[in-house]
MARTIGU-515486 format. One record per atom (N, C-alpha, C, O): residue in one letter; atom name; x, y, z. Coordinates in steps of 0.05 Angstrom, whole numbers. Atoms other than C-alpha are relative to their C-alpha. Layout:
% MARTIGU-515486
+---+----+--------+--------+--------+
: r :  a :     c1 :     c2 :     c3 :
+---+----+--------+--------+--------+
: A : CA :      X :      Y :      Z :
...
+---+----+--------+--------+--------+
//
This chain:
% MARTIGU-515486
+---+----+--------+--------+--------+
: r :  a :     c1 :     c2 :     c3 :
+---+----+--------+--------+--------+
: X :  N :     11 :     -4 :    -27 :
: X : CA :   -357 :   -133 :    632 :
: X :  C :     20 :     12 :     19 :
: X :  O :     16 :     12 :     44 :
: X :  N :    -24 :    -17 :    -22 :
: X : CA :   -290 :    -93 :    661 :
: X :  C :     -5 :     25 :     -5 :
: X :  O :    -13 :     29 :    -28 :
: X :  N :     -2 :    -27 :     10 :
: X : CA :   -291 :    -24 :    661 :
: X :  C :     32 :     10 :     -3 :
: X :  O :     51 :      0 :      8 :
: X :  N :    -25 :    -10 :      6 :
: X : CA :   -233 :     14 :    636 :
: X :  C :     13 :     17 :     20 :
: X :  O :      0 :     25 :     39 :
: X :  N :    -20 :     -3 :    -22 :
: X : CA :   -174 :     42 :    673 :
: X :  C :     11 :     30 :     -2 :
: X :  O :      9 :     39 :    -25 :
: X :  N :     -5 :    -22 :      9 :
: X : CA :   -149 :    109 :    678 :
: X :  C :     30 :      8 :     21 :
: X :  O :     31 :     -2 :     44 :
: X :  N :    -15 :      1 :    -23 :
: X : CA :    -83 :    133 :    711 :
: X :  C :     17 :     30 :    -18 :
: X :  O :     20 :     38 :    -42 :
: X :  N :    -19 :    -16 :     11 :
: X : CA :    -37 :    190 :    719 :
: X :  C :     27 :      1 :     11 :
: X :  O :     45 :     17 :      8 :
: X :  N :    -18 :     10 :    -19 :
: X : CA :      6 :    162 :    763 :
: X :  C :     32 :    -17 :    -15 :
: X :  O :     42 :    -39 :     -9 :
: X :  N :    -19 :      7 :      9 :
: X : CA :     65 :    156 :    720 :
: X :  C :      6 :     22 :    -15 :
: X :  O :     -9 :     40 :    -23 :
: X :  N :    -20 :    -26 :      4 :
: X : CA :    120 :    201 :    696 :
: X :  C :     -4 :     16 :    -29 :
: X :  O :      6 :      6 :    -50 :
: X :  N :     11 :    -15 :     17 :
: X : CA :     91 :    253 :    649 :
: X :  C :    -32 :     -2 :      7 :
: X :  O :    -45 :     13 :     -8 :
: X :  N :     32 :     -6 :     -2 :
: X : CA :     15 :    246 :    673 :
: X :  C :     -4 :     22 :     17 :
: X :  O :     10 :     27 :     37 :
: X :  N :     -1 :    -24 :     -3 :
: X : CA :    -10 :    308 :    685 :
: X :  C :    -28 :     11 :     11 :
: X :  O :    -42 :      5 :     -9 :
: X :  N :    -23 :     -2 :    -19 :
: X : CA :    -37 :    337 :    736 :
: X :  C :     -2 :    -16 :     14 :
: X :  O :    -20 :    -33 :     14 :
: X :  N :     -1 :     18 :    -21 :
: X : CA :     -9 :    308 :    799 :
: X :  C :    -15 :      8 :     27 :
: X :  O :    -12 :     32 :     33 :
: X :  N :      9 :    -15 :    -23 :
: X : CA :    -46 :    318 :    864 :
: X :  C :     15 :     21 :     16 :
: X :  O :     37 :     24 :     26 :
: X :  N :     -9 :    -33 :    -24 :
: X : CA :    -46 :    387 :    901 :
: X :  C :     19 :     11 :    -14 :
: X :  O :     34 :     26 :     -1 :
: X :  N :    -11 :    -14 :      5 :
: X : CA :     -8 :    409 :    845 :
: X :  C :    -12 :     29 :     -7 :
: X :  O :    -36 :     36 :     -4 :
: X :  N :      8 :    -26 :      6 :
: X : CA :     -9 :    480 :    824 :
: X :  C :      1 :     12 :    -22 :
: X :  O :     18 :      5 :    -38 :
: X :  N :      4 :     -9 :     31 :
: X : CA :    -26 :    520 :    767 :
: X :  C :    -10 :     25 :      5 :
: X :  O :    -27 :     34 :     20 :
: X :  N :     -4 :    -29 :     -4 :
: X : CA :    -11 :    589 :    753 :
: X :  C :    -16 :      6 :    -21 :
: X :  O :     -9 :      0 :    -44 :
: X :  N :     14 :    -19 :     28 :
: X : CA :    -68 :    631 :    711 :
: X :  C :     18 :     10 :    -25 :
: X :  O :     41 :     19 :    -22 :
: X :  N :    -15 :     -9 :      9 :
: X : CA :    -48 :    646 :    650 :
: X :  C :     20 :    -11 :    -26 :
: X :  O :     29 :     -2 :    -47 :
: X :  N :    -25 :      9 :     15 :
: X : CA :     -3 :    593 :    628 :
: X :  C :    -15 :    -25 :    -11 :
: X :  O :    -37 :    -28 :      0 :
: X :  N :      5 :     14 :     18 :
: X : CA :    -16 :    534 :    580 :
: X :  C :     17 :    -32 :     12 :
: X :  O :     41 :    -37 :     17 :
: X :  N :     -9 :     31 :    -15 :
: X : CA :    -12 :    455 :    609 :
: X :  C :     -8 :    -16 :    -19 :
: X :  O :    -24 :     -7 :    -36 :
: X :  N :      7 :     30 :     13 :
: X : CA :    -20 :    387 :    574 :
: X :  C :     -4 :    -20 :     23 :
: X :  O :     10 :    -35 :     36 :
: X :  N :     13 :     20 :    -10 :
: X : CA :    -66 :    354 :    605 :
: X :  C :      3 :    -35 :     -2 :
: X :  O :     -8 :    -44 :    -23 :
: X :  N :      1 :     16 :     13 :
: X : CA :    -52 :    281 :    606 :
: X :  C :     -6 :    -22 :     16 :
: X :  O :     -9 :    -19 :     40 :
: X :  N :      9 :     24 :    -19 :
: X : CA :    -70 :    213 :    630 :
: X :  C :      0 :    -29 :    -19 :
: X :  O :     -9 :    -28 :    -42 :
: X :  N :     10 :     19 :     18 :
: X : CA :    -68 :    136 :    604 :
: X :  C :    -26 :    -12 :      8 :
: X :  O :    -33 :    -16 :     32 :
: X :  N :     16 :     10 :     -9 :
: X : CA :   -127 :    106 :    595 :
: X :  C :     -2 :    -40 :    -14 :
: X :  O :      4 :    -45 :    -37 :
: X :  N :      7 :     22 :     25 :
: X : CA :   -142 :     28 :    572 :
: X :  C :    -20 :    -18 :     12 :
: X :  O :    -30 :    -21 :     35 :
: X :  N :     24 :     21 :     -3 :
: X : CA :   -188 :    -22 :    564 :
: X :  C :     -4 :    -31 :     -8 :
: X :  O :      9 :    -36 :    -28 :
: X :  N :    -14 :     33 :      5 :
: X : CA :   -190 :   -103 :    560 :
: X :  C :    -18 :     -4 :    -28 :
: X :  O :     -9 :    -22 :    -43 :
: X :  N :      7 :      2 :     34 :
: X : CA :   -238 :    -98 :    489 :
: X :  C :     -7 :     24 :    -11 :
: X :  O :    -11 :     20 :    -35 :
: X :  N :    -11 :    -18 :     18 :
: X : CA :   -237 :    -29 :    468 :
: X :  C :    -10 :     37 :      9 :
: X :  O :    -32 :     44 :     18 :
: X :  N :      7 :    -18 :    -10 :
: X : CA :   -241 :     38 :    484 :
: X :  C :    -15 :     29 :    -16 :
: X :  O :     -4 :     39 :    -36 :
: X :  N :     13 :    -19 :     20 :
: X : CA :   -289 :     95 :    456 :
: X :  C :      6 :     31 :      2 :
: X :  O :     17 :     45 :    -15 :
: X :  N :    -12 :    -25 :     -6 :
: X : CA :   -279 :    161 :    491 :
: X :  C :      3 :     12 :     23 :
: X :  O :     -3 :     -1 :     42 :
: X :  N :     -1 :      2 :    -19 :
: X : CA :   -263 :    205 :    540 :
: X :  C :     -2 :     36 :      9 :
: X :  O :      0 :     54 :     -7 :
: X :  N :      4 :    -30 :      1 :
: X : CA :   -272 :    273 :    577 :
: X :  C :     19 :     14 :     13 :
: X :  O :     39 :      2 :     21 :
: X :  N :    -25 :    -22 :    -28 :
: X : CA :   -230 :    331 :    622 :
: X :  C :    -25 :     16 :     16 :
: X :  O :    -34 :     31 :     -1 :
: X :  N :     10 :    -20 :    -22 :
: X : CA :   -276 :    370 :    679 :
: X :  C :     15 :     11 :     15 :
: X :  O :     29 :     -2 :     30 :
: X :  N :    -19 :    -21 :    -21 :
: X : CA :   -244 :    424 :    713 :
: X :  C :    -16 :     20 :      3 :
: X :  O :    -22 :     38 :    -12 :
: X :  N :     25 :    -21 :    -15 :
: X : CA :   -293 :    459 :    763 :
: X :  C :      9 :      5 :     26 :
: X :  O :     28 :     -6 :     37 :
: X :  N :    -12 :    -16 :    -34 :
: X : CA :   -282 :    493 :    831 :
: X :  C :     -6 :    -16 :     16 :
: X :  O :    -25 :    -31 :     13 :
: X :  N :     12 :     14 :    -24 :
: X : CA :   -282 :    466 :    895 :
: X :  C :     -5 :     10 :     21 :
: X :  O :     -5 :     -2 :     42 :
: X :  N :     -2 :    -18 :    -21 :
: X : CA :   -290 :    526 :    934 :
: X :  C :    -22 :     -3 :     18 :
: X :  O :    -27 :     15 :     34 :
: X :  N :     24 :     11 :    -21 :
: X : CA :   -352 :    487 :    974 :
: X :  C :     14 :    -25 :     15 :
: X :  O :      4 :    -43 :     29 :
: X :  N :    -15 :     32 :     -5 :
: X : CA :   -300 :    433 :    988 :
: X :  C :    -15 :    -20 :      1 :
: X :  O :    -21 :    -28 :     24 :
: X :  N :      8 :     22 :      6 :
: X : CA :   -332 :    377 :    963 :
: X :  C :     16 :    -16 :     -7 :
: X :  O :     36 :     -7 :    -17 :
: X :  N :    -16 :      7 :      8 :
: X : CA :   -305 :    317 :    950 :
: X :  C :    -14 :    -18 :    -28 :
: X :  O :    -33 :    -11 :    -43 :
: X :  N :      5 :     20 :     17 :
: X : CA :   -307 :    254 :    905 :
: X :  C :      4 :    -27 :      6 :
: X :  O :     26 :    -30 :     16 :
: X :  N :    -10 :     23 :    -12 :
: X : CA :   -305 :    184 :    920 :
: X :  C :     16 :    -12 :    -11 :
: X :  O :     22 :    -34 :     -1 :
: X :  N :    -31 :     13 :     17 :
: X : CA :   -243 :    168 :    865 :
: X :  C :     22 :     16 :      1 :
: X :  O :     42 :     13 :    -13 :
: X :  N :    -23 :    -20 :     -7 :
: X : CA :   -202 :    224 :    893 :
: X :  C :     28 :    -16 :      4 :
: X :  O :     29 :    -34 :     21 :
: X :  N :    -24 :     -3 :     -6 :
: X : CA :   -126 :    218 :    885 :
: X :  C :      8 :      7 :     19 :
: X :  O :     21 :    -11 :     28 :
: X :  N :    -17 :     -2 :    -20 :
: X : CA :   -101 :    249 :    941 :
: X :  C :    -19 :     26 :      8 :
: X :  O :    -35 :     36 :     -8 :
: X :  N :     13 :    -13 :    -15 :
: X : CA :   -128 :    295 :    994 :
: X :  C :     16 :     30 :      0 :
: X :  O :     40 :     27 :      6 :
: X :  N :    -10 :    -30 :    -12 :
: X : CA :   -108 :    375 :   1002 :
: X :  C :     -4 :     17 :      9 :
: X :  O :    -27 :     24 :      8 :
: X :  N :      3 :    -20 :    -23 :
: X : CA :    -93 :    431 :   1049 :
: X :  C :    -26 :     10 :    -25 :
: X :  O :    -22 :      4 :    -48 :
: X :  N :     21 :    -20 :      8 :
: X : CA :   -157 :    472 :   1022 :
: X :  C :     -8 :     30 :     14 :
: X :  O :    -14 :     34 :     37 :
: X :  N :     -4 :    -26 :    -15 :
: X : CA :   -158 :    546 :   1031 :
: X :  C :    -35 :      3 :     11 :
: X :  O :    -49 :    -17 :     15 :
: X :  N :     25 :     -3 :    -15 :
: X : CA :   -228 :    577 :   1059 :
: X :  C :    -21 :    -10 :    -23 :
: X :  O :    -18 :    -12 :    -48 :
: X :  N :     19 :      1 :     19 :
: X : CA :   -296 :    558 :   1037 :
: X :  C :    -10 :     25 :    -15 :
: X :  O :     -3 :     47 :     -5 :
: X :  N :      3 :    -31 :     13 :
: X : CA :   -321 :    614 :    992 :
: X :  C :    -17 :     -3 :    -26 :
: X :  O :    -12 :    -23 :    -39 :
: X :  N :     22 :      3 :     23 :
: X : CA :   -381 :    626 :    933 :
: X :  C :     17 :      8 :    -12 :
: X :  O :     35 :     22 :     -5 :
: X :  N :    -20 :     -7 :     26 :
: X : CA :   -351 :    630 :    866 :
: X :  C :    -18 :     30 :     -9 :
: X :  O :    -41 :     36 :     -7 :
: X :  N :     18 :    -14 :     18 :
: X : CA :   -361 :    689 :    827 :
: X :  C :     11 :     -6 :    -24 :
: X :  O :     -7 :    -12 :    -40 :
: X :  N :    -11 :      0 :     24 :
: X : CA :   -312 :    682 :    768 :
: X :  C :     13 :    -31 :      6 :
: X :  O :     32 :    -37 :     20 :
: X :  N :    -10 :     30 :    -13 :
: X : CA :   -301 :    607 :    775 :
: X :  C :      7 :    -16 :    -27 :
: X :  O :    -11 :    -21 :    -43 :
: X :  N :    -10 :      6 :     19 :
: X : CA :   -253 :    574 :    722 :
: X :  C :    -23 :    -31 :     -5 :
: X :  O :    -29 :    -45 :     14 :
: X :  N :     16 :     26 :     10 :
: X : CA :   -302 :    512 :    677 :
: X :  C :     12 :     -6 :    -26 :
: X :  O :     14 :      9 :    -46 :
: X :  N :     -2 :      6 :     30 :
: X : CA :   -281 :    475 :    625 :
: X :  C :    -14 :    -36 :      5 :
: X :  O :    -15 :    -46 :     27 :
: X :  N :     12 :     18 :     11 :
: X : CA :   -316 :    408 :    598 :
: X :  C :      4 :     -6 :    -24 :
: X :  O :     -7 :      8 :    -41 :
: X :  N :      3 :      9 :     28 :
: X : CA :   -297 :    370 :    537 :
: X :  C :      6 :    -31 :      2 :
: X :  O :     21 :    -43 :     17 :
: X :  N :     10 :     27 :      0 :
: X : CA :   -316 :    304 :    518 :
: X :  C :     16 :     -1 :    -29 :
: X :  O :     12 :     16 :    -46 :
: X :  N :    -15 :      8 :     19 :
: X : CA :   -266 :    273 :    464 :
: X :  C :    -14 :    -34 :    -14 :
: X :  O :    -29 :    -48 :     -1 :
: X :  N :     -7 :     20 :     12 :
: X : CA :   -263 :    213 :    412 :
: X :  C :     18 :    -22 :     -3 :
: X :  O :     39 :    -17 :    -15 :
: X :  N :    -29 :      8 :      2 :
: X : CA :   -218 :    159 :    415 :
: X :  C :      0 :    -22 :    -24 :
: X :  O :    -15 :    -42 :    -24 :
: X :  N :      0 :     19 :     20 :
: X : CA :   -198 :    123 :    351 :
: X :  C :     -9 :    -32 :     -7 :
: X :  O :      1 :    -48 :      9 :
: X :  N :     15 :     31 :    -15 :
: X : CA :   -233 :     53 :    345 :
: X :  C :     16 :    -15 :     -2 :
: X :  O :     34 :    -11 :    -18 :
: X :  N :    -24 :     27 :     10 :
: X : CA :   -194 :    -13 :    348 :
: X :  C :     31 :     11 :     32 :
: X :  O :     53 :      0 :     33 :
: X :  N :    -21 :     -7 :    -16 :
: X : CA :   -153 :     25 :    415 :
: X :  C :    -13 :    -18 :     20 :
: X :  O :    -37 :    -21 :     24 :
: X :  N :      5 :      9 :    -32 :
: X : CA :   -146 :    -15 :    480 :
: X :  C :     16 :     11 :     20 :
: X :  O :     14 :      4 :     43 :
: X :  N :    -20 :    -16 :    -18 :
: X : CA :    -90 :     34 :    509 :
: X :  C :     -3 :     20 :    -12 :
: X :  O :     -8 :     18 :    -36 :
: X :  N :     -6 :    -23 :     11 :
: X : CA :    -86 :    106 :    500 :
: X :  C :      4 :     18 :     12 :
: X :  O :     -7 :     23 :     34 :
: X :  N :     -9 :    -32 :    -29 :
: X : CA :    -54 :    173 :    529 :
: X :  C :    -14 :     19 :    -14 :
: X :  O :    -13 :     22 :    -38 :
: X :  N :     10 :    -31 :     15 :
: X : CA :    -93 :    235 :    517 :
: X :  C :     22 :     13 :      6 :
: X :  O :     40 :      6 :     21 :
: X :  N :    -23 :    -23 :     -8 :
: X : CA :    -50 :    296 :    516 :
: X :  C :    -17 :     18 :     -3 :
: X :  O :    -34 :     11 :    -19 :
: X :  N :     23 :    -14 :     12 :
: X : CA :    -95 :    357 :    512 :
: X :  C :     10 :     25 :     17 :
: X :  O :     12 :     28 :     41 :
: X :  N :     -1 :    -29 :     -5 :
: X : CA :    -77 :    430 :    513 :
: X :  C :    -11 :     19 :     19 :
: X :  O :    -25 :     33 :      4 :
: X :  N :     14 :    -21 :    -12 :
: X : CA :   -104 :    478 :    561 :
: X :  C :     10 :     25 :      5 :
: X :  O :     33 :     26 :     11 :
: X :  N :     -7 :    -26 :    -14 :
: X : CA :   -102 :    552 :    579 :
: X :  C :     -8 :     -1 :     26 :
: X :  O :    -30 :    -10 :     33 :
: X :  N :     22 :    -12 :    -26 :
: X : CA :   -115 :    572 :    645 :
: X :  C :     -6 :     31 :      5 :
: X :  O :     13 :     45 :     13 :
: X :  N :      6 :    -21 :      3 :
: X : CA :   -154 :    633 :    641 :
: X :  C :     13 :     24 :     20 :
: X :  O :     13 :     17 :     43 :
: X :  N :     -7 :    -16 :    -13 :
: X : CA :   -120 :    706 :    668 :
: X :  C :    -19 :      9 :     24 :
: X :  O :    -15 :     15 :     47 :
: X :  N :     29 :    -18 :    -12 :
: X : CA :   -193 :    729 :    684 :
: X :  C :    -20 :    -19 :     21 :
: X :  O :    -42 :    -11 :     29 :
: X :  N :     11 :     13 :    -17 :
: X : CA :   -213 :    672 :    730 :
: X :  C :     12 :     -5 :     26 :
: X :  O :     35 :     -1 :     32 :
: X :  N :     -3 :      4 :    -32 :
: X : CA :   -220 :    655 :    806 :
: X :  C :     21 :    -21 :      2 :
: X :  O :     23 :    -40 :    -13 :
: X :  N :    -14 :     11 :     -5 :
: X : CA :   -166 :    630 :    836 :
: X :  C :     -6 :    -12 :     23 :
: X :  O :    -21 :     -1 :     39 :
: X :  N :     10 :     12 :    -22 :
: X : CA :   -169 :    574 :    888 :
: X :  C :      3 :    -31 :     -8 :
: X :  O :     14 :    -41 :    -27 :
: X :  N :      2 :     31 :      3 :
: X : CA :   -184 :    498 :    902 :
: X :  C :    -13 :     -8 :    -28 :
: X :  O :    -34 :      5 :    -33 :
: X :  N :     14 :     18 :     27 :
: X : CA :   -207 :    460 :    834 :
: X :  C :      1 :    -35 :     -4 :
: X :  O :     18 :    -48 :      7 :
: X :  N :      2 :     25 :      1 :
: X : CA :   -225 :    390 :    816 :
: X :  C :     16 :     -5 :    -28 :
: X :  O :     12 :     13 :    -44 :
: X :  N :      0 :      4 :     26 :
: X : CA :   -195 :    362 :    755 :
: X :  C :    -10 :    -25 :     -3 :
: X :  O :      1 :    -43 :      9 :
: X :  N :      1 :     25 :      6 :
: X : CA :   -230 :    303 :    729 :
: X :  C :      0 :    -15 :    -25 :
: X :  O :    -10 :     -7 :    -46 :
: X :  N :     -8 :     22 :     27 :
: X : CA :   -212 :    248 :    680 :
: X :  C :    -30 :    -24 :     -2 :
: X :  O :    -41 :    -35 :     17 :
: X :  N :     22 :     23 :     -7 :
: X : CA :   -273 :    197 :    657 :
: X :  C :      0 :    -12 :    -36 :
: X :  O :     -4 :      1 :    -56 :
: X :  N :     -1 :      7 :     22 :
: X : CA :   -265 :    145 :    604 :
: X :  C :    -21 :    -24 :     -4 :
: X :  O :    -30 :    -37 :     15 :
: X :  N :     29 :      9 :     -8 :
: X : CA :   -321 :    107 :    577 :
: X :  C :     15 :    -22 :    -23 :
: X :  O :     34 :    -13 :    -36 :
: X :  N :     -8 :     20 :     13 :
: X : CA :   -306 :     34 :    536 :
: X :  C :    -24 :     -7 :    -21 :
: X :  O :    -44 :      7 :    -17 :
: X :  N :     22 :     -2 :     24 :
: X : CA :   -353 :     10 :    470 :
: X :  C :    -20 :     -8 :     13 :
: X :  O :    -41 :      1 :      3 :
: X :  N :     22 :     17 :    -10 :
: X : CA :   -398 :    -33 :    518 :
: X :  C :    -12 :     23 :     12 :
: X :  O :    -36 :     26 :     14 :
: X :  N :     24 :    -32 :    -25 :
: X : CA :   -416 :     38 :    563 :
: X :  C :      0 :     -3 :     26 :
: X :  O :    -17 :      6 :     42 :
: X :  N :    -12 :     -7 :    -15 :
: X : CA :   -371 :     22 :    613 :
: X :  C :     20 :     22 :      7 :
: X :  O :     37 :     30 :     -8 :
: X :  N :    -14 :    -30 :     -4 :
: X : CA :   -341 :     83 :    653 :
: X :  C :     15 :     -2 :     23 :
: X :  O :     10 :    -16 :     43 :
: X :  N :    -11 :      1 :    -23 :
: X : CA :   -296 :     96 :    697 :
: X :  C :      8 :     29 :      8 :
: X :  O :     10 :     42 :    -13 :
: X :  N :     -8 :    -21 :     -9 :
: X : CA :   -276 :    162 :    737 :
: X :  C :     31 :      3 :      4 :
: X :  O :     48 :    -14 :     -2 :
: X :  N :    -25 :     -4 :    -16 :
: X : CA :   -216 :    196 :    767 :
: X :  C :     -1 :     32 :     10 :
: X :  O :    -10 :     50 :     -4 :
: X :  N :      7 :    -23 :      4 :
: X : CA :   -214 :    255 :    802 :
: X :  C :     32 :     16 :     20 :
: X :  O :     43 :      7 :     40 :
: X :  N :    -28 :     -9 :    -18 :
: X : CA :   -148 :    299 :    825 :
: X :  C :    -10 :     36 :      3 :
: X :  O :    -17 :     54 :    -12 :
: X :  N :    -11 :    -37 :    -14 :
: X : CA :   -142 :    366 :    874 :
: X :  C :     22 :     10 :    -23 :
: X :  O :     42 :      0 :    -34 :
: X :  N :    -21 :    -18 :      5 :
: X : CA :   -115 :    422 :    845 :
: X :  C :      2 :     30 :     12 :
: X :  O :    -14 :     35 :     30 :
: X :  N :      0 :    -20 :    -11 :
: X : CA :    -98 :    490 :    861 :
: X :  C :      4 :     26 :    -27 :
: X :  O :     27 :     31 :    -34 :
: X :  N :     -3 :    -22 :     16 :
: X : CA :   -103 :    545 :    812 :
: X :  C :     15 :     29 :     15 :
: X :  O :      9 :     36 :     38 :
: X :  N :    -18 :    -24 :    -21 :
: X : CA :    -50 :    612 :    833 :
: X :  C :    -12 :     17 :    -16 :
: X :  O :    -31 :     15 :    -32 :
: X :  N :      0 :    -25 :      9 :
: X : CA :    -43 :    678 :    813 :
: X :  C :     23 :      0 :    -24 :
: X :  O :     28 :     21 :    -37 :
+---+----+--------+--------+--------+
//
């Protein structure tokens, strides 16, 4: 009846609020997650925020450049596995960030779900560069 915990708020979790991220280049995504009887799986969203919206599990708040319609607007979505019998676990998870996409405000979010089909969020500002 707890939901599971998610954090990146410790040295190697990745990213940190209002950090920045240059097109182009390749990050490891990472975050611990755990749970008090066991944990099943978990996902990464990384969608624009060029409508400045927020979230109500936001990490930390940032300067945000103008509002603005996406045209080429960086998305990624993947929903992972996590080995059974885990009650702690760090994802690490590869990413590109595409040459050919909009640059600007982005959301990254973390959401890990436990065997009962409890979930929990997390959601951190970022900034995609040139």
């Amino acid at each position: 009846m707890e939901k599971p915990t998610i954090s990146v708020n410790y040295d190697g979790g990745f990213p940190q609020g209002c950090q920045e991220l240059s097109k182009g280049e390749t990050y490891n995504f990472k975050a611990k997650v755990t749970d008090n009887l066991e944990l099943a799986s978990y996902s990464i969203d990384i969608h624009n925020n060029f409508d400045h919206h927020t979230h109500d599990d936001q990490q930390a708040t940032c300067d945000l450049g103008d509002v603005k319609d996406p045209t080429n607007p960086f998305i990624y979505l993947e929903n992972f596995t996590i080995e059974e019998g885990q009650t702690s676990y760090e994802f690490d998870v590869s990413i590109t960030i595409p040459t050919t996409i909009e640059a600007g405000d982005y959301h990254c979010s973390y959401s890990v779900t436990d065997v009962t089909g409890w979930h929990a969020v997390t959601s951190i500002d970022i900034k995609i560069v040139e």
